[in-house]
Rosetta silent file (secondary structure, phi, psi, omega in degrees, C-alpha in Angstrom):
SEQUENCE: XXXXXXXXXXXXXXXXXXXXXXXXXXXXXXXXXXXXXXXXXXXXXXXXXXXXXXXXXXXXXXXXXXXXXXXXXXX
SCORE:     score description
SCORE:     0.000 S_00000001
   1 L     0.000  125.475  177.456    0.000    0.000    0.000 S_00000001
   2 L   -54.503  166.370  163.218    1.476    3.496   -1.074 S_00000001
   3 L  -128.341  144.818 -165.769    1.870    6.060    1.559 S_00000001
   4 L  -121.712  133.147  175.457    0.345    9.822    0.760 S_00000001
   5 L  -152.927  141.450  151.898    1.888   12.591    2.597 S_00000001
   6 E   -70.029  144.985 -165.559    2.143   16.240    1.764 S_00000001
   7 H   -48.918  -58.812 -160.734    4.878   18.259    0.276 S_00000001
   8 H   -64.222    2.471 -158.528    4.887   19.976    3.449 S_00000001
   9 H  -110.902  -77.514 -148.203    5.295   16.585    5.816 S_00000001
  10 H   -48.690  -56.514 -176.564    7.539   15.364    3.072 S_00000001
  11 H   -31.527  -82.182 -142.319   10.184   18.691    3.117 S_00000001
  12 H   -56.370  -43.967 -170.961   10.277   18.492    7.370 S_00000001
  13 H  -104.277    0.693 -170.536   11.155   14.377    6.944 S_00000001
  14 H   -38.919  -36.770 -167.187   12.271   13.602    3.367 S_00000001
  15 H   -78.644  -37.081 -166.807   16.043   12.097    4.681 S_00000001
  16 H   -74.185  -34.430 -173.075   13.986    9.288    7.150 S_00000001
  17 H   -63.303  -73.886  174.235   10.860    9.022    4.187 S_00000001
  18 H   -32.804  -52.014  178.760   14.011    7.832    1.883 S_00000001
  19 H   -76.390  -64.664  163.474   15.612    5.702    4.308 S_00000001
  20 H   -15.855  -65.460 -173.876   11.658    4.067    4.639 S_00000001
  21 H   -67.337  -23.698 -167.065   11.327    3.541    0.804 S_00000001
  22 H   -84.234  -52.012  151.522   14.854    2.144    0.450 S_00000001
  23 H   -25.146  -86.583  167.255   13.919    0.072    3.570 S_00000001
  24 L   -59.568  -25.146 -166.716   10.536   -1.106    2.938 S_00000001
  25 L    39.812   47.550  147.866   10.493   -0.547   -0.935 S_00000001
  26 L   -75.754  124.536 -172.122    7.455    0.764   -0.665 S_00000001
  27 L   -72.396  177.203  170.029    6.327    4.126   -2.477 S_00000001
  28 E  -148.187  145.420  174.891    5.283    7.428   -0.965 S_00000001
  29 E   -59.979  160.439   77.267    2.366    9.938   -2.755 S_00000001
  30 E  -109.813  169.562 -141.197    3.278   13.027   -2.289 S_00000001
  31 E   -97.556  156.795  168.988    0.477   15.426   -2.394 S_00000001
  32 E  -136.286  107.167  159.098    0.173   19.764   -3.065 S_00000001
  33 L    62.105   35.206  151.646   -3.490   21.071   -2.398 S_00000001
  34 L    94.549  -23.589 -156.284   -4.803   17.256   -2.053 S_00000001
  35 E  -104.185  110.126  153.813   -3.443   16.870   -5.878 S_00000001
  36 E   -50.558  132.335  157.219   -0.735   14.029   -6.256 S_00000001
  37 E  -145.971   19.282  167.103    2.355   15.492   -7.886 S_00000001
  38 E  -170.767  150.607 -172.498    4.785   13.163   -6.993 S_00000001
  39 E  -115.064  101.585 -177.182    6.057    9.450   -6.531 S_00000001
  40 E   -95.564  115.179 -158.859    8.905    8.527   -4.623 S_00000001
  41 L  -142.810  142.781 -179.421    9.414    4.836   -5.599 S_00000001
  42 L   -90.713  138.875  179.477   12.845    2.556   -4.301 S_00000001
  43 L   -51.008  156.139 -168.487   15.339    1.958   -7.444 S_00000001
  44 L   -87.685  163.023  166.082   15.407   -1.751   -8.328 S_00000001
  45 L   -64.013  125.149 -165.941   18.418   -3.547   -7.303 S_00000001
  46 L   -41.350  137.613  139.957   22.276   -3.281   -9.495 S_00000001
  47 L   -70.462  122.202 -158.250   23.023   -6.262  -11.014 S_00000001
  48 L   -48.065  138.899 -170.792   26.270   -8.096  -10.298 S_00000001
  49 L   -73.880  -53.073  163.775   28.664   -6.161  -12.924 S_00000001
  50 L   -71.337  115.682  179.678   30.639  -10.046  -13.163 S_00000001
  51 L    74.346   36.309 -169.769   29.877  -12.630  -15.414 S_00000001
  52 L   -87.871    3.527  168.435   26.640  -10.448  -15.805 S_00000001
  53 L  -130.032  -18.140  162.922   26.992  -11.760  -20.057 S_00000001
  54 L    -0.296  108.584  136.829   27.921  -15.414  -18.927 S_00000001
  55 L    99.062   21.469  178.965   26.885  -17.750  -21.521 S_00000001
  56 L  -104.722    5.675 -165.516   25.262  -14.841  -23.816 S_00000001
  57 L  -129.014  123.284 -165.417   28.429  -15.273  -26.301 S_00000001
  58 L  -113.855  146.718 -178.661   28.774  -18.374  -28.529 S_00000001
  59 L  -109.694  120.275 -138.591   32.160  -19.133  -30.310 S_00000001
  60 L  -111.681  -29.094  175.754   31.473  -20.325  -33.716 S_00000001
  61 L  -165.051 -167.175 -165.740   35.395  -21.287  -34.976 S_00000001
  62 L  -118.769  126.950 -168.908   38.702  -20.242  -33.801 S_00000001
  63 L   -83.398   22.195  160.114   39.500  -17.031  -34.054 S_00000001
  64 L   -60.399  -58.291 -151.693   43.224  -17.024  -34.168 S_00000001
  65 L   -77.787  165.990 -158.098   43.902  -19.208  -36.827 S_00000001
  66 L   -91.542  153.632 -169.434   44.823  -17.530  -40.603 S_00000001
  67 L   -97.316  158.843 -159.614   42.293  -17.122  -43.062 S_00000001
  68 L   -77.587  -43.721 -146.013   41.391  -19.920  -45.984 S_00000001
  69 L   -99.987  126.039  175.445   40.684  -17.555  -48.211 S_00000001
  70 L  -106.714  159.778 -166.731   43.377  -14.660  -49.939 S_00000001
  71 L   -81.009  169.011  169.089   42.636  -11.131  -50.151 S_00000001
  72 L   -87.518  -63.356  169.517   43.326  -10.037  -53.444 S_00000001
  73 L   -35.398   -7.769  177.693   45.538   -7.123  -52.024 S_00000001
  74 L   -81.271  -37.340 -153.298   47.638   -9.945  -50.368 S_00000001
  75 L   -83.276    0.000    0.000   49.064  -10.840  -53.673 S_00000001
């Protein structure tokens, strides 16, 4: 369930409302004049940076070895 607060709530506690959404990962409304005009929502969690492409790369021959084929510009 969101939490609704007013800008003016939000200002005096905004460092503790953040550590609550980061905490809970729960959003918070906040409201002007009754009127949502903003969403404080917690970022999703990084993904490990390592081996984070594991197994997305397939090796089709070896790419070392000299080519079969001659350029014409070799010659």
């Amino acid at each position: 369930m969101e939490t609704v607060i007013g800008a003016g709530a939000f200002k005096a506690r905004c460092l503790q409302l953040l550590d609550d959404v980061a905490a809970t990962r729960e959003p918070i409304v906040i409201t002007k004049h009754g009127k949502a005009v903003a969403k404080v929502v917690p970022i999703p969690p990084a993904a490990e940076l390592f081996g984070a492409l594991k197994g997305s790369v397939l090796l089709d021959a070896d790419i070392v070895a000299p080519l079969e084929n001659d350029w014409e510009a070799a010659r």
